[in-house]
DSSP file (Angstrom, degrees, kcal/mol; ACC not computed):
  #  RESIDUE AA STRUCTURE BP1 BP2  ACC     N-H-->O    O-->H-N    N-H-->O    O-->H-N    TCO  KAPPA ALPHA  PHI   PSI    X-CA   Y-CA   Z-CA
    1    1 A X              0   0    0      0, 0.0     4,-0.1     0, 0.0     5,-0.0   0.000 360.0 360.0 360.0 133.3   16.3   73.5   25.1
    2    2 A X    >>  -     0   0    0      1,-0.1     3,-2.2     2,-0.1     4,-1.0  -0.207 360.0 -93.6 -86.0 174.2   18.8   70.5   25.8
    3    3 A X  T 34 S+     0   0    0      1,-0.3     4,-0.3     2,-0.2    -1,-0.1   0.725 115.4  60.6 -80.2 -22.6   21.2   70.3   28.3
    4    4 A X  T 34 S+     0   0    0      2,-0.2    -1,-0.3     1,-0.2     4,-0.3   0.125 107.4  47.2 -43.9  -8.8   24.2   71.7   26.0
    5    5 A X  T <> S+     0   0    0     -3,-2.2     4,-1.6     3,-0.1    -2,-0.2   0.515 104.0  52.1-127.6   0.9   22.6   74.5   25.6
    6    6 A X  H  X S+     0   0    0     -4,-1.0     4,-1.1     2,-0.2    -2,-0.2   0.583 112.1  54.1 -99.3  -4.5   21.5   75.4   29.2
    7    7 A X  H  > S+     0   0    0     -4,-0.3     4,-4.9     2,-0.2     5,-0.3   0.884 112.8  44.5 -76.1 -65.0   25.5   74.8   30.1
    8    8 A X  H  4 S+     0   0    0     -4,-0.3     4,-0.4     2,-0.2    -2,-0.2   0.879 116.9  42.5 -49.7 -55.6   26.4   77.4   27.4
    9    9 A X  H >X S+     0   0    0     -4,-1.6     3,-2.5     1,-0.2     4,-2.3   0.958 115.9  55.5 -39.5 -64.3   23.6   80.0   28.3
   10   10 A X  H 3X S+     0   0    0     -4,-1.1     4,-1.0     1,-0.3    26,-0.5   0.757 107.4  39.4 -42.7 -49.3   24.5   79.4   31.7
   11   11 A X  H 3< S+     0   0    0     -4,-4.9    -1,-0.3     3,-0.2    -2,-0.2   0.375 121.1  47.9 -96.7  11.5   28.3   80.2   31.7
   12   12 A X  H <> S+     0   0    0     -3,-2.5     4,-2.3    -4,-0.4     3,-0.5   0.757 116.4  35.9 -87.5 -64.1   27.8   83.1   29.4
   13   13 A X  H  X S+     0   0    0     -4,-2.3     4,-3.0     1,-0.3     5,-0.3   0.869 122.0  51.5 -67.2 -57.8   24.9   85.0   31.0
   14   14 A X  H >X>S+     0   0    0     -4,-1.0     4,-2.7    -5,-0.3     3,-0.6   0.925 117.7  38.2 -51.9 -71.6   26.6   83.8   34.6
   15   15 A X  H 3>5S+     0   0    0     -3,-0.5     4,-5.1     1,-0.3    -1,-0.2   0.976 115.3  50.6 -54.2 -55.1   30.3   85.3   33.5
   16   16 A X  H 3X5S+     0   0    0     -4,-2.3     4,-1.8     1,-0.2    -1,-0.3   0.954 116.6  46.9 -49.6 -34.3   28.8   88.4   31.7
   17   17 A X  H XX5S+     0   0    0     -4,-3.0     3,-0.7    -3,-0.6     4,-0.6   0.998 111.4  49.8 -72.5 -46.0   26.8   88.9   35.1
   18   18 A X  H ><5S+     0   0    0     -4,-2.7     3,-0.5    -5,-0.3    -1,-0.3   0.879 106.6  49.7 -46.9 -33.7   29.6   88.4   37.1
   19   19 A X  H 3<<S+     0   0    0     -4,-5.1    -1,-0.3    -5,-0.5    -2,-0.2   0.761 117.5  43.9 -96.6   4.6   32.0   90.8   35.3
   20   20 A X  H << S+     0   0    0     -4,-1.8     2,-0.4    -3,-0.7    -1,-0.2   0.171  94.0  87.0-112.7  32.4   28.9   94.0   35.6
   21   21 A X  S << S-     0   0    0     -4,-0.6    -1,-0.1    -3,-0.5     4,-0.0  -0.991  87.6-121.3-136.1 112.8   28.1   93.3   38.9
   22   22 A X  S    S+     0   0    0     -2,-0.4    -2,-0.1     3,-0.0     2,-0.0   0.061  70.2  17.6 -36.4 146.4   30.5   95.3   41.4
   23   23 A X  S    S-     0   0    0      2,-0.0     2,-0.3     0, 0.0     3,-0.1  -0.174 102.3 -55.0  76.4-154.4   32.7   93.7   44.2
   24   24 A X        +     0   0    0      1,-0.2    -2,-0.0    -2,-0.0    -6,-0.0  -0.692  37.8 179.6-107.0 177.1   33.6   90.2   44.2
   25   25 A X        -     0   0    0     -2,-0.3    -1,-0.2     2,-0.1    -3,-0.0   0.508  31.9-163.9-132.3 -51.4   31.1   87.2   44.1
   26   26 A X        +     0   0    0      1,-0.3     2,-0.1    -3,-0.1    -8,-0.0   0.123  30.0 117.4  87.4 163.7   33.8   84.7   44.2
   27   27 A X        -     0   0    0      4,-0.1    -1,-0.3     3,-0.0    -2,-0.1  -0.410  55.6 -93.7 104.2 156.9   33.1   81.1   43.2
   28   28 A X     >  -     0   0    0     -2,-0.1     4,-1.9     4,-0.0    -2,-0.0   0.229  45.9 -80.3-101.8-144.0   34.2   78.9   40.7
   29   29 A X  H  > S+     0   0    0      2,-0.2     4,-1.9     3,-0.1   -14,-0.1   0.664 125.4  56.4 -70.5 -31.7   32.9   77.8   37.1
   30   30 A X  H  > S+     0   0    0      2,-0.2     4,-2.8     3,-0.1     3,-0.3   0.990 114.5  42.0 -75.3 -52.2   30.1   75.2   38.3
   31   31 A X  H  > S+     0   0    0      1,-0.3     4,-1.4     2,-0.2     5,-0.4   0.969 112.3  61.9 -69.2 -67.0   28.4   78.7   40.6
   32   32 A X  H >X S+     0   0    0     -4,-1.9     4,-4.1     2,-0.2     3,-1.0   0.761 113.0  26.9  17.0-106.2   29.3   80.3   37.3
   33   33 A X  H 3X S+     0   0    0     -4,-1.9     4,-3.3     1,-0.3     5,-0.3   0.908 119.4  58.3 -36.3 -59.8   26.8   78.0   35.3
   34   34 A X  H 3< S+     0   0    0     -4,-2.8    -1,-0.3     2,-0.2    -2,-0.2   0.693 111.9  40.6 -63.9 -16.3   24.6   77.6   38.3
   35   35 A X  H XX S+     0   0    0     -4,-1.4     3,-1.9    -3,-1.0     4,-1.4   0.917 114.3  51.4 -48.9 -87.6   24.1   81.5   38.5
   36   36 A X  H 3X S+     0   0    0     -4,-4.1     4,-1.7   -26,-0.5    38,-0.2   0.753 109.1  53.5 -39.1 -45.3   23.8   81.9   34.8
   37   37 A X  H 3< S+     0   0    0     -4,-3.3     4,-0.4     2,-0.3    -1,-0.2   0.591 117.7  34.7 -60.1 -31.6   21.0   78.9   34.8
   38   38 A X  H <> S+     0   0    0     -3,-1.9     4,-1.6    -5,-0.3    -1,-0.2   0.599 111.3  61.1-101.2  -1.3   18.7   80.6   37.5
   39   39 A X  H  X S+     0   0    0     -4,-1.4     4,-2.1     1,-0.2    -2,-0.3   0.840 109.5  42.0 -97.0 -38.3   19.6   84.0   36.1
   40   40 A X  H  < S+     0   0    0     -4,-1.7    20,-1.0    -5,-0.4     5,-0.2   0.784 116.9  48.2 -79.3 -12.8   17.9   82.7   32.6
   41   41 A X  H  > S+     0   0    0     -4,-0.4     4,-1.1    18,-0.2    17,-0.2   0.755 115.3  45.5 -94.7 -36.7   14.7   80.9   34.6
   42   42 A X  H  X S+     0   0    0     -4,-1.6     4,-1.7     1,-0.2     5,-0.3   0.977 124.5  38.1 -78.4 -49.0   14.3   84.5   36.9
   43   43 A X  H  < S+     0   0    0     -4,-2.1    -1,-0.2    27,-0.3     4,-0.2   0.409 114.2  43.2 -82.4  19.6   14.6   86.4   33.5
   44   44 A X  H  > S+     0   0    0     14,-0.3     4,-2.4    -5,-0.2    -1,-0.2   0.572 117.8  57.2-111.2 -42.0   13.0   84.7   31.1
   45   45 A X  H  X S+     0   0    0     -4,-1.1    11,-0.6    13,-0.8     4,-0.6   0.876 118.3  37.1 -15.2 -71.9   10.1   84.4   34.5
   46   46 A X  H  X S+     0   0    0     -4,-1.7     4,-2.2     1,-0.3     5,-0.3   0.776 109.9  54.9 -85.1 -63.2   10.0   88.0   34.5
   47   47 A X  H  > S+     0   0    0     -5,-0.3     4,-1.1     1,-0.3    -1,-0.3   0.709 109.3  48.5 -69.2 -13.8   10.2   88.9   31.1
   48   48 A X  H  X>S+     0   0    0     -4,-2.4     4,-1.6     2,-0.2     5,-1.5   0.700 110.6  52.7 -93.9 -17.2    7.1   86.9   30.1
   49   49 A X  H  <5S+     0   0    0     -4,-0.6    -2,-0.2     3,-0.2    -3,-0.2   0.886 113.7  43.0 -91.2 -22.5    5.0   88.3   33.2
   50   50 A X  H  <5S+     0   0    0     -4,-2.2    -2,-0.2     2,-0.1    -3,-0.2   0.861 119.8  46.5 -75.6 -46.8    5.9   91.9   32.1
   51   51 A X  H  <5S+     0   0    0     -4,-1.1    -2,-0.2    -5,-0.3    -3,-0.1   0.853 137.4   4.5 -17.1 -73.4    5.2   90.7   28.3
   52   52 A X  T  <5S-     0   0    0     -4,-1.6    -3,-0.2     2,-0.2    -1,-0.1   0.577  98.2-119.8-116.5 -49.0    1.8   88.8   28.7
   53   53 A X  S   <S+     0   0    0     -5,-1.5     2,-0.4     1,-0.3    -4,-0.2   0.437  74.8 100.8 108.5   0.9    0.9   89.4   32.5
   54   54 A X  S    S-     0   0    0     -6,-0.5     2,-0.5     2,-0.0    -1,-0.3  -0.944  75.5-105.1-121.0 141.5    0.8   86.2   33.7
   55   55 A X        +     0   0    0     -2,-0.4     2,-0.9    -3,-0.1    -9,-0.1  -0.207  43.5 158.0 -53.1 108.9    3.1   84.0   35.6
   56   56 A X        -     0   0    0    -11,-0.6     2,-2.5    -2,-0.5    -8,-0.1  -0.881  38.5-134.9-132.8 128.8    4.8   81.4   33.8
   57   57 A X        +     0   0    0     -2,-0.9     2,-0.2    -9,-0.1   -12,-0.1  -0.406  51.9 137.3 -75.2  84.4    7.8   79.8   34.8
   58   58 A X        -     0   0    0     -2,-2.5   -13,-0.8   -17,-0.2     2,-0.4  -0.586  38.0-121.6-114.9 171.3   10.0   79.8   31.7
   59   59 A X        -     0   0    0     -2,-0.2   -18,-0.2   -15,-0.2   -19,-0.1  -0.615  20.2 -97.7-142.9 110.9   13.3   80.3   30.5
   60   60 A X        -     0   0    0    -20,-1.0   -16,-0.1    -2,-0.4   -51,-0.1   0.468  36.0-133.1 -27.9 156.3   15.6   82.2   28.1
   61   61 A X        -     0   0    0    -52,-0.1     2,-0.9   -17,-0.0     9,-0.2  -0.170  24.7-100.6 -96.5-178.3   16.6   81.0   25.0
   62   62 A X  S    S+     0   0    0     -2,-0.1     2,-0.3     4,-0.1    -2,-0.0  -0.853  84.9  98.7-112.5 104.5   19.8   80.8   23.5
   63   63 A X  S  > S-     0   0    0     -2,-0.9     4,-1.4     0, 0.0     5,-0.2  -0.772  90.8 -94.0-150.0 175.5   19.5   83.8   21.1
   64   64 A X  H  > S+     0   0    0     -2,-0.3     4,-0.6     2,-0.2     5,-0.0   0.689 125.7  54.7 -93.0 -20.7   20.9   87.3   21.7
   65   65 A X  H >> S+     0   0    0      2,-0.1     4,-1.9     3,-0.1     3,-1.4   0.958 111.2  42.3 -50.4 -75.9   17.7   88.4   23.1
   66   66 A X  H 3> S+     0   0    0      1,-0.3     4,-2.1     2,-0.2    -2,-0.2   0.708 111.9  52.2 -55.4 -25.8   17.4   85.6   25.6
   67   67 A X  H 3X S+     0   0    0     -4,-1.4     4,-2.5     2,-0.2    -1,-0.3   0.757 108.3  51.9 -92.5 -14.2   21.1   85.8   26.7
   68   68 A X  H <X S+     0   0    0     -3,-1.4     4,-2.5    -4,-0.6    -2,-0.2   0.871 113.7  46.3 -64.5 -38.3   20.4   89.6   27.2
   69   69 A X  H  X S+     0   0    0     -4,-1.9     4,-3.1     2,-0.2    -2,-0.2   0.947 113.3  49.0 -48.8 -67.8   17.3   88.1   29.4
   70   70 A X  H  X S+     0   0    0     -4,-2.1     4,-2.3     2,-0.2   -27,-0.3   0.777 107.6  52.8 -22.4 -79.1   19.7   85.7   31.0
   71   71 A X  H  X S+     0   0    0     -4,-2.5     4,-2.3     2,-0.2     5,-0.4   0.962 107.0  53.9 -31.1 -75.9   22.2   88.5   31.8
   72   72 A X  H  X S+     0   0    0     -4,-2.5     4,-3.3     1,-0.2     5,-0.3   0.910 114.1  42.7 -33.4 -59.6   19.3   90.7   33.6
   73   73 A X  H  X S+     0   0    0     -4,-3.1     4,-2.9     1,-0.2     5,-0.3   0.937 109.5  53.7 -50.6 -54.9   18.5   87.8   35.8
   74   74 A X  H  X S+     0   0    0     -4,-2.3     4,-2.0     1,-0.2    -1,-0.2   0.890 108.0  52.6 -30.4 -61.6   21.8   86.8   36.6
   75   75 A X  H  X S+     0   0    0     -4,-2.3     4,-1.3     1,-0.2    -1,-0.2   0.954 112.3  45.8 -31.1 -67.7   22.4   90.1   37.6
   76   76 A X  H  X S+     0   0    0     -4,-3.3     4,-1.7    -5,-0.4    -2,-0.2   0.835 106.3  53.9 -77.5 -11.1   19.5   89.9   39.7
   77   77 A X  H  X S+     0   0    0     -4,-2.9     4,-1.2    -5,-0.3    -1,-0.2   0.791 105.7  58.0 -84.1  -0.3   20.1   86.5   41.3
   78   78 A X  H >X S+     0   0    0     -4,-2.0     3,-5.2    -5,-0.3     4,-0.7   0.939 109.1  43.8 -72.6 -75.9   23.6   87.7   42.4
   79   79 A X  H 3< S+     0   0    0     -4,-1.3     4,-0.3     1,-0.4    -1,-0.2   0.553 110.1  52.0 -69.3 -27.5   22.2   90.6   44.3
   80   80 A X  H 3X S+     0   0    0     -4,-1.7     4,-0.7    -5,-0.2    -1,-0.4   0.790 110.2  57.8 -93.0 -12.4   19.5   88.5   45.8
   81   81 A X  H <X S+     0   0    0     -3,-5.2     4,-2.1    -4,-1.2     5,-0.2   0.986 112.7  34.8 -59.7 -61.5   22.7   85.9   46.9
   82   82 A X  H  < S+     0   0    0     -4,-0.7    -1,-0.2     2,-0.3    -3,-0.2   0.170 109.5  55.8 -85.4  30.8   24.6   88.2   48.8
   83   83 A X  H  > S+     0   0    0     -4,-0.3     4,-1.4    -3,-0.2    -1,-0.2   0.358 112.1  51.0-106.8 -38.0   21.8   90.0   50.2
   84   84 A X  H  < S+     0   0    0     -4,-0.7    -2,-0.3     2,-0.2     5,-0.2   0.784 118.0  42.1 -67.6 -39.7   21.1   85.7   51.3
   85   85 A X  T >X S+     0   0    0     -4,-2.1     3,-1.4     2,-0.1     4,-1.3   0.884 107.0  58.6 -76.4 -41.8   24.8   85.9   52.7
   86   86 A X  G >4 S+     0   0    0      1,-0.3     2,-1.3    -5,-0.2     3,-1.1   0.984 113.2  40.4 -63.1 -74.4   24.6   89.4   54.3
   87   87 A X  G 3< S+     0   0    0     -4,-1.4    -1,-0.3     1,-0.2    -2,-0.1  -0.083 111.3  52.7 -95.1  40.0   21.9   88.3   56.5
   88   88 A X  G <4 S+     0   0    0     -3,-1.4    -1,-0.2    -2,-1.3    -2,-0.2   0.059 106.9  60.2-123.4 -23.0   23.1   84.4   57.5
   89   89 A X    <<        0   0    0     -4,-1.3    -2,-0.2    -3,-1.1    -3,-0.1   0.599 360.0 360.0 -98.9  24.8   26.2   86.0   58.5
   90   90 A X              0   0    0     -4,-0.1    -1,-0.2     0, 0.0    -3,-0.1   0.474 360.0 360.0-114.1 360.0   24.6   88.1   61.1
């Protein structure tokens, strides 16, 4: 996938996560993108090791499957950020 199309995955699946994921996250457009971009490498991860059963580091596509993928991760890399923030600020 070229690099135009991991910006676009990225600042959808990263906004959509941002606006179903409770509280604030805060950050601009690049954490946006950068969020959305590991959130399609953890779900697309994820979704091929439940698929097939083996680890393969991969990444969602840009199709409506793969930005649903994208979304899930996102989702989960928020929750594994401020769960990374909660415990640096204690």
């Amino acid at each position: 996938m070229n690099i135009i199309a991991w910006v676009i995955l990225g600042l959808l699946a990263g906004a959509i996560a941002k606006a179903i994921y409770p509280g604030s996250q805060g950050g601009g457009i690049l954490s946006t993108m950068i969020l959305g971009i590991v959130g399609a490498f953890i779900g697309g991860t994820l979704f091929t090791l439940f698929r097939t059963g083996t680890l393969q580091f991969t990444a969602a596509t840009l199709s409506i499957p793969g930005v649903l993928v994208a979304i899930i991760g996102s989702i989960i890399a928020i929750y594994l950020w401020t769960l990374f923030q909660r415990s640096s600020r204690v």
